[in-house]
Backbone and ligand atoms as CSV (ligand in chain L), in Angstrom:
chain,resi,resn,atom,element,x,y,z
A,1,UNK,N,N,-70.599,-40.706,-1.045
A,1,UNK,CA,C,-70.426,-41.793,-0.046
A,1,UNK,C,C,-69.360,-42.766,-0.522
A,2,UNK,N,N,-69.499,-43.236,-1.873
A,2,UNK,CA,C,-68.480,-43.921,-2.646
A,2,UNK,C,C,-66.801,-43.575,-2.338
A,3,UNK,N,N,-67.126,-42.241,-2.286
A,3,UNK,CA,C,-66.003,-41.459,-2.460
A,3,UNK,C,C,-65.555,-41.829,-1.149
A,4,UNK,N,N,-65.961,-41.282,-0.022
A,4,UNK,CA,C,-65.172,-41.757,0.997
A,4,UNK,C,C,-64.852,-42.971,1.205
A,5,UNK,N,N,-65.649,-43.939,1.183
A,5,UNK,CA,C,-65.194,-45.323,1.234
A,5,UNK,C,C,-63.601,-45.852,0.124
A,6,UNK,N,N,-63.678,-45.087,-0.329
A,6,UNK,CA,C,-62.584,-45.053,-1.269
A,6,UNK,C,C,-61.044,-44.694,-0.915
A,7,UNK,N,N,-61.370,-43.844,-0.189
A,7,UNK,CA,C,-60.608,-42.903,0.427
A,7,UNK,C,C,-59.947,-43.670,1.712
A,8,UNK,N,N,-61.144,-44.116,2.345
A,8,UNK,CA,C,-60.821,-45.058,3.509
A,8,UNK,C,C,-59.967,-46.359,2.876
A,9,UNK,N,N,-60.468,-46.714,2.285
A,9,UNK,CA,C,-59.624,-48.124,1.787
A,9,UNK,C,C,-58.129,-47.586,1.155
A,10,UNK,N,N,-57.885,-46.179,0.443
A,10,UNK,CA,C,-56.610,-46.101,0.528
A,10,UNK,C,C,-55.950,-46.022,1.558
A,11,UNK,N,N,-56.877,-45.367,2.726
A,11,UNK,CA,C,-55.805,-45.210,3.837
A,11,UNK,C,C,-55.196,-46.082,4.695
A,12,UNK,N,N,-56.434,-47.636,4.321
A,12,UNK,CA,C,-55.943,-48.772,5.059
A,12,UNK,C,C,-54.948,-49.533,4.201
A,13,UNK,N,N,-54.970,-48.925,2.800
A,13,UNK,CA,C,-54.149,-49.757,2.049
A,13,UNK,C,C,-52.735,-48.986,2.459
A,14,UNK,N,N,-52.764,-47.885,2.858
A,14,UNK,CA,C,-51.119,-46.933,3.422
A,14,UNK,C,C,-50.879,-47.651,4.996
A,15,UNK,N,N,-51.942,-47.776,5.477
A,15,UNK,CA,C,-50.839,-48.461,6.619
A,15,UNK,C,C,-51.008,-49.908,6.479
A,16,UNK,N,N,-50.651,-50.378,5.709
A,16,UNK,CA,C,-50.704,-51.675,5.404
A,16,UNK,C,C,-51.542,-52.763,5.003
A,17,UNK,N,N,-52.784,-52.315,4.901
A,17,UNK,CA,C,-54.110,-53.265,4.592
A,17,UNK,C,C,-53.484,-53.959,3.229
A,18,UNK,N,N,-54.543,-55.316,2.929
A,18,UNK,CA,C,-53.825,-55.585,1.595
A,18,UNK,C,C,-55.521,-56.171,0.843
A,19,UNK,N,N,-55.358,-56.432,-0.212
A,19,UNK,CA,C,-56.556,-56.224,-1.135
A,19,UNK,C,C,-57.215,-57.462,-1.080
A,20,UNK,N,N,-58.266,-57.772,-0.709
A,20,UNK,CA,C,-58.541,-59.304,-0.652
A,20,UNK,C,C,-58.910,-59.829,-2.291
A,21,UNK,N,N,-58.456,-60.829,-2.048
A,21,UNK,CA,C,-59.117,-61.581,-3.638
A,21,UNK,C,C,-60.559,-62.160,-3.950
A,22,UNK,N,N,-61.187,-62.233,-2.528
A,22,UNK,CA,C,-62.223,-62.400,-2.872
A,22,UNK,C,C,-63.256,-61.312,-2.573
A,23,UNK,N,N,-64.209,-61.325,-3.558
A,23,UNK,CA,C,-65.113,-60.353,-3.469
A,23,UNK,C,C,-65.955,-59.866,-2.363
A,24,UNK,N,N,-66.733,-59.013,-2.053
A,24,UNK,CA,C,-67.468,-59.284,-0.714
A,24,UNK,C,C,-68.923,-59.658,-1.358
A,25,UNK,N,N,-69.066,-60.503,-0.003
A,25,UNK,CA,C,-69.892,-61.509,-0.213
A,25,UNK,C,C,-71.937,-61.292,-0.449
A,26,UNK,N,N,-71.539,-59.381,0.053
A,26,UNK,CA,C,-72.739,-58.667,-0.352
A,26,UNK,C,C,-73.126,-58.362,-1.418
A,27,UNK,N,N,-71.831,-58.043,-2.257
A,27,UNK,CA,C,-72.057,-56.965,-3.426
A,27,UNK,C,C,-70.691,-56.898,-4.209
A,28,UNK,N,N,-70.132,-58.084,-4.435
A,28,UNK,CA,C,-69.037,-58.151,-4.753
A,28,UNK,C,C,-67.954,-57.365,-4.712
A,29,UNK,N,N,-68.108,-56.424,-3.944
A,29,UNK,CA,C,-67.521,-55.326,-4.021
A,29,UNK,C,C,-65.566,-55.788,-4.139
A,30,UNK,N,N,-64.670,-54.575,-4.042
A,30,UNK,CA,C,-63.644,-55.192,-3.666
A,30,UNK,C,C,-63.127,-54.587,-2.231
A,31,UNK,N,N,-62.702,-55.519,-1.753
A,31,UNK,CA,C,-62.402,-55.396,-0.221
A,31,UNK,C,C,-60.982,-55.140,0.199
A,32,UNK,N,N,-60.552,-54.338,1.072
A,32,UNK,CA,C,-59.228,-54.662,1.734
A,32,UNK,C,C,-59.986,-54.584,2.771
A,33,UNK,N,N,-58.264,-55.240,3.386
A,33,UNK,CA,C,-58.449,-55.857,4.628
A,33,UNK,C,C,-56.925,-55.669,5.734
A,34,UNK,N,N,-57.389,-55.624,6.695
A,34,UNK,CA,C,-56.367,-55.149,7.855
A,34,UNK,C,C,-56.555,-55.552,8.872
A,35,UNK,N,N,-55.759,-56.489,9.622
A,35,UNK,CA,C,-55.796,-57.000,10.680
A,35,UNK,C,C,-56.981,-57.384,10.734
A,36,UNK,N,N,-57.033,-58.868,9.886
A,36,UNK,CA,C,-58.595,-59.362,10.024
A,36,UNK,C,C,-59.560,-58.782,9.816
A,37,UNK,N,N,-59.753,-57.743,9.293
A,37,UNK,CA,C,-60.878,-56.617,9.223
A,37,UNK,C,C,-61.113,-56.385,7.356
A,38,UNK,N,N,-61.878,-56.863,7.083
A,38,UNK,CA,C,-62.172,-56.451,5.812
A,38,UNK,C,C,-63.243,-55.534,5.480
A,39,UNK,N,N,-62.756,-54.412,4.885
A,39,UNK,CA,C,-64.257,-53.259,4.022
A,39,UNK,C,C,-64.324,-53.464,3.022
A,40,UNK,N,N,-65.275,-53.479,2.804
A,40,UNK,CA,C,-65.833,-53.481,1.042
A,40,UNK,C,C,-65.543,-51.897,0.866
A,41,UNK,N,N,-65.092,-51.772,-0.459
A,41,UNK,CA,C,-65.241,-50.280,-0.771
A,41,UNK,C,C,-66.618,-50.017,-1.960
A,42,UNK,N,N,-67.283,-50.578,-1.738
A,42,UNK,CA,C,-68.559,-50.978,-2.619
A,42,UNK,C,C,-69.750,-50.553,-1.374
A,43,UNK,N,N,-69.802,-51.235,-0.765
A,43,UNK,CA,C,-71.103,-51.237,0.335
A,43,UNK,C,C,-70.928,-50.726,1.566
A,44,UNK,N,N,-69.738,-50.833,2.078
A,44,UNK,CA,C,-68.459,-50.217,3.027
A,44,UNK,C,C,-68.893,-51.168,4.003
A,45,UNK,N,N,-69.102,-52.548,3.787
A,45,UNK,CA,C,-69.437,-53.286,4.959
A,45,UNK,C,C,-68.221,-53.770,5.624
A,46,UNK,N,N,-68.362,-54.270,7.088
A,46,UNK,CA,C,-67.370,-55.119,7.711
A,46,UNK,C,C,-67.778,-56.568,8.141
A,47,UNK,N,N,-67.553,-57.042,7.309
A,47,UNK,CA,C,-67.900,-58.834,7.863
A,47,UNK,C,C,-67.347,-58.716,8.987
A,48,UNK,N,N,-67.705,-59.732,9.694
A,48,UNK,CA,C,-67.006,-60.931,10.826
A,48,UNK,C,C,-65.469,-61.047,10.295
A,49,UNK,N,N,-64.693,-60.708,11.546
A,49,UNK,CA,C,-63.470,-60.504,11.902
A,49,UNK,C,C,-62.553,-61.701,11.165
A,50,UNK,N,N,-63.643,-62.871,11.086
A,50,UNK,CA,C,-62.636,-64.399,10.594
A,50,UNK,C,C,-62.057,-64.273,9.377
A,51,UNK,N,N,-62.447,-63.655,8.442
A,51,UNK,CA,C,-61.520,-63.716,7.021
A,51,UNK,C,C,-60.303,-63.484,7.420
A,52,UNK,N,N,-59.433,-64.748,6.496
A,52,UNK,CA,C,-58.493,-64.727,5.894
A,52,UNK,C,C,-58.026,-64.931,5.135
A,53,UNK,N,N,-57.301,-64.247,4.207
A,53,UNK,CA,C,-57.044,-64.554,2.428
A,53,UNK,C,C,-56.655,-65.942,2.750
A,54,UNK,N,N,-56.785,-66.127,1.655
A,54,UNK,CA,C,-56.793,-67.526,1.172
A,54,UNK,C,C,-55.224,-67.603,0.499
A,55,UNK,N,N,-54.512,-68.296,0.507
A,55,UNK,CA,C,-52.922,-68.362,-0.005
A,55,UNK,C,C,-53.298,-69.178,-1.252
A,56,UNK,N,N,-53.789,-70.026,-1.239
A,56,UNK,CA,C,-54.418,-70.655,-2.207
A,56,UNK,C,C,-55.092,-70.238,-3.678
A,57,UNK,N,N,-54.038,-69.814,-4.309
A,57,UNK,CA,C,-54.668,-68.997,-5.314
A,57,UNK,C,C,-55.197,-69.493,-7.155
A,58,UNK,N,N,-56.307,-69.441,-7.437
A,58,UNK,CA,C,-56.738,-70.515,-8.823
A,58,UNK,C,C,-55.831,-69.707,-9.797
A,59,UNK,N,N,-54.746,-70.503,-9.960
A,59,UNK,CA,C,-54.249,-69.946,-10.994
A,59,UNK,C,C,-54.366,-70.491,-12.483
A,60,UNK,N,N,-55.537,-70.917,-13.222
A,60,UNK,CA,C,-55.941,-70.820,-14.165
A,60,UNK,C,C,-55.831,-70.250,-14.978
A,61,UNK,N,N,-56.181,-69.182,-14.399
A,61,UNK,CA,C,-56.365,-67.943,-15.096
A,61,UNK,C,C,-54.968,-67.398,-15.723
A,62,UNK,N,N,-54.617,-67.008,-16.908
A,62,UNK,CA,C,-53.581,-66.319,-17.552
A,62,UNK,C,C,-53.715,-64.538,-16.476
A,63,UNK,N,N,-52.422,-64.279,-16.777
A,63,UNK,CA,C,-52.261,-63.134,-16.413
A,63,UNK,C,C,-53.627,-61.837,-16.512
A,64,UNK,N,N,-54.543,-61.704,-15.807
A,64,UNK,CA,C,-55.750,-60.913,-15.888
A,64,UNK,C,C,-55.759,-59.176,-15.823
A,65,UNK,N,N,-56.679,-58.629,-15.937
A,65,UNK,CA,C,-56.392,-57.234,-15.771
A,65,UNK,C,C,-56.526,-57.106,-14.608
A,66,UNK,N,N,-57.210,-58.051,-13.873
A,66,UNK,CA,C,-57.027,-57.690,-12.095
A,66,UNK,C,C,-55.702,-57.732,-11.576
A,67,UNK,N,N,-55.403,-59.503,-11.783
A,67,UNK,CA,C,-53.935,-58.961,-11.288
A,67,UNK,C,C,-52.883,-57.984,-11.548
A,68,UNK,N,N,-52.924,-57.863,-12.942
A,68,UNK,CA,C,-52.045,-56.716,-13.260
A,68,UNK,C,C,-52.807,-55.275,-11.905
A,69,UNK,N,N,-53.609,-55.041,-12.208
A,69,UNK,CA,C,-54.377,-53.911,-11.451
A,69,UNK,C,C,-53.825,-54.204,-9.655
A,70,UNK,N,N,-53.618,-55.227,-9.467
A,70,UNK,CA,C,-53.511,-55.606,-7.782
A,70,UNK,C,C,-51.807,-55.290,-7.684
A,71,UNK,N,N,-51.241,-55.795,-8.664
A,71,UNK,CA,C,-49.435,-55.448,-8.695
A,71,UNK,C,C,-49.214,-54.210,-8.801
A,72,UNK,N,N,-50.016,-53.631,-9.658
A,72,UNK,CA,C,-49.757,-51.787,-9.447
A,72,UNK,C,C,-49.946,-51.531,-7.901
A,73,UNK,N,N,-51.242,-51.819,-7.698
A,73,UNK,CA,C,-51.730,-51.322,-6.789
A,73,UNK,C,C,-50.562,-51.228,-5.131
A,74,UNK,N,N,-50.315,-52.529,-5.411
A,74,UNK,CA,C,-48.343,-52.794,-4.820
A,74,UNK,C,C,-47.638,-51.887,-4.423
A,75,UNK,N,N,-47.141,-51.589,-6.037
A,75,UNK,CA,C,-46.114,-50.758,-6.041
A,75,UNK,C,C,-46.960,-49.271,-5.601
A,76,UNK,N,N,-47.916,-49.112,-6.317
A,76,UNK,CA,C,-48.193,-47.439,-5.635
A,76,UNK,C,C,-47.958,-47.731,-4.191
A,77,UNK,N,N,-48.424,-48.351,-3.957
A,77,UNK,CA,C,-48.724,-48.413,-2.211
A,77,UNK,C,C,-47.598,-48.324,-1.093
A,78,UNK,N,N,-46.340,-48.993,-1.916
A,78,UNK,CA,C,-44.859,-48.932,-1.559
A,78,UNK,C,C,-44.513,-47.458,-1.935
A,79,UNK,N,N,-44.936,-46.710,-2.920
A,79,UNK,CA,C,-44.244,-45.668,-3.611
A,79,UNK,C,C,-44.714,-44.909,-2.464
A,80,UNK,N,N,-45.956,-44.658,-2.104
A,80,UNK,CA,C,-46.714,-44.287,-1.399
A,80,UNK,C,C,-46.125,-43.822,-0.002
A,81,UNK,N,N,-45.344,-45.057,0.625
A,81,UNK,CA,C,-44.830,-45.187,1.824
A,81,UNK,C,C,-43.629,-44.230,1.865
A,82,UNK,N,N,-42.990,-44.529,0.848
A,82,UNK,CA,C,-41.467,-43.990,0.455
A,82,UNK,C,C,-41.487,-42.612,0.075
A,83,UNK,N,N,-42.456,-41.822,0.091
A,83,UNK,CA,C,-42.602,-40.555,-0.684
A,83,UNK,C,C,-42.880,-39.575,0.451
A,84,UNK,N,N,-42.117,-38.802,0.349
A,84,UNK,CA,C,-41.984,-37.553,1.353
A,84,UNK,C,C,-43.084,-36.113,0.871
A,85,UNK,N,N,-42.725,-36.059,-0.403
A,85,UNK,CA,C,-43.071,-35.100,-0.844
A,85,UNK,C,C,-44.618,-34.852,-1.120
A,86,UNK,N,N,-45.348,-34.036,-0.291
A,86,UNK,CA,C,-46.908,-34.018,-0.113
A,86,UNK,C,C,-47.669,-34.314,-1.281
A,87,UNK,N,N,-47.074,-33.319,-2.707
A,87,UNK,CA,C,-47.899,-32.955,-3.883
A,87,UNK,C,C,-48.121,-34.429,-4.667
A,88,UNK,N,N,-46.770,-34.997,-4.736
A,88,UNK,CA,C,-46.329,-36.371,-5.429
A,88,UNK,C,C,-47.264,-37.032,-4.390
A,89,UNK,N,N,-47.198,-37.687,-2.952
A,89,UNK,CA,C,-48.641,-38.542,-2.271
A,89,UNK,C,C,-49.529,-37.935,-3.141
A,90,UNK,N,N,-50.135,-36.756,-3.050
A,90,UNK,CA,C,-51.403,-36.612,-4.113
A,90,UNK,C,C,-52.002,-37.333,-4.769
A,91,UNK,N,N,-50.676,-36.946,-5.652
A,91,UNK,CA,C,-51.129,-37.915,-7.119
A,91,UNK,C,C,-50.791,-38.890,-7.054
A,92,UNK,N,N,-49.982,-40.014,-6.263
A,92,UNK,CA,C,-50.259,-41.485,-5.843
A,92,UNK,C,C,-51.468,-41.737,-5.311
A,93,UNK,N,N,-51.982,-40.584,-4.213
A,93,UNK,CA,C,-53.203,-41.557,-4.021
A,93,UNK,C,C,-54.438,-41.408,-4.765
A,94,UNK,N,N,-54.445,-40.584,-5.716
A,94,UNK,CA,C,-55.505,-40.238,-6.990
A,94,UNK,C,C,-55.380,-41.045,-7.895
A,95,UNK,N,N,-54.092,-42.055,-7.931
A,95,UNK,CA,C,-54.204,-42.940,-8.717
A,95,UNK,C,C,-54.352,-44.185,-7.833
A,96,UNK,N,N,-54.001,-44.397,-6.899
A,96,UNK,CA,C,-54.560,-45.550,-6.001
A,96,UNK,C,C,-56.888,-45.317,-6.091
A,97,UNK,N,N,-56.760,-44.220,-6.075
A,97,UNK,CA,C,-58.728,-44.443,-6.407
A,97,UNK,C,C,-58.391,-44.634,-7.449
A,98,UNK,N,N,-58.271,-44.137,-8.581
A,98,UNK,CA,C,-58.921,-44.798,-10.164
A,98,UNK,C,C,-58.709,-45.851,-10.237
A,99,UNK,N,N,-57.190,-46.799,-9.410
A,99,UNK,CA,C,-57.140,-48.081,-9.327
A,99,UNK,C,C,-58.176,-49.114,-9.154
A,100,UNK,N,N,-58.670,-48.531,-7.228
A,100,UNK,CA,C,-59.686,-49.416,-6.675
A,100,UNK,C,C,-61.227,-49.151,-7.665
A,101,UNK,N,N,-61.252,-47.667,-8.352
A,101,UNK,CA,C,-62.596,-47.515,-8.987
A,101,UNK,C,C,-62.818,-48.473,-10.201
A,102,UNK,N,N,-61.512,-48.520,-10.895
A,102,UNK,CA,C,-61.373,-49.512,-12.116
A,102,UNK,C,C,-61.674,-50.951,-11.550
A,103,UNK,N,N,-61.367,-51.016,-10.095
A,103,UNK,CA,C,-61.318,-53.079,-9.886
A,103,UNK,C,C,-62.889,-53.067,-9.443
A,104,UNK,N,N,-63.110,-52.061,-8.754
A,104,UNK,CA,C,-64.542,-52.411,-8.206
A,104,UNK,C,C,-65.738,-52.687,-9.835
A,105,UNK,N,N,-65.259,-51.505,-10.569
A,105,UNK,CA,C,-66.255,-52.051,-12.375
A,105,UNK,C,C,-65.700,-53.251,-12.529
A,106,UNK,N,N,-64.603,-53.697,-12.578
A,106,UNK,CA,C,-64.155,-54.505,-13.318
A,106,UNK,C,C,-64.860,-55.668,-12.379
A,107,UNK,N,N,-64.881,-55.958,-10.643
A,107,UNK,CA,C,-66.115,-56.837,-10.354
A,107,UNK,C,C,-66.996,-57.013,-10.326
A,108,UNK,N,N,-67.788,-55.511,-10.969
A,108,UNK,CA,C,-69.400,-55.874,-10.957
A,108,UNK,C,C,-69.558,-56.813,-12.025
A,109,UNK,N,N,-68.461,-56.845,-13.047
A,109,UNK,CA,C,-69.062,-57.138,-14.563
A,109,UNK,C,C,-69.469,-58.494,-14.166
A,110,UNK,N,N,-68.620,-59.289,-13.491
A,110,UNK,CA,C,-68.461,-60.773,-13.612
A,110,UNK,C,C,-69.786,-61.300,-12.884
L,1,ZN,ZN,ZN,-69.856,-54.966,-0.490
């Protein structure tokens, strides 16, 4: 079940979804989001349509392994777009899951 939800959130992250920063509010899961629409890839819920990232960002924090993890996540996602070649998507989007699988551990911890 994980798995697909996973799957789904890459595909919203290929046509453009983008990763919310905040957790979902069930299960911390991590969420993208698309046209107002956020899934958890944790619980696979859909809140209420109103979220919107927040621009407002606590930057306290020194450079984290999330963000680093959210800037990859970027560039795959661009590489992603730009890539013709079926086998190469593959393995972009096999690394776009270990991405989201690594952020979703990395929010349960907290
Ligand atoms: Zn959730």
């Amino acid at each position: 079940m994980t798995e697909d939800l996973t799957k789904k959130a890459a595909e919203m992250l290929l046509k453009g979804a983008t990763l919310l920063s905040e957790p979902c509010p069930y299960c911390k899961g991590v969420r993208v989001m698309k046209q107002g629409q956020a899934l958890c890839i944790s619980c696979g819920r859909q809140p209420e349509k109103k979220e919107i990232p927040k621009q407002s960002q606590t930057e306290e924090t020194s450079p984290s392994i999330e963000k680093t993890l959210e800037k990859k996540m970027e560039i795959l996602t661009k590489e992603l777009e730009n890539e013709k070649d079926h086998e190469k998507q593959q393995n972009i989007l096999k690394t776009i899951n270990s991405l989201l699988e690594t952020m979703g551990k990395l929010k349960k911890k907290q």
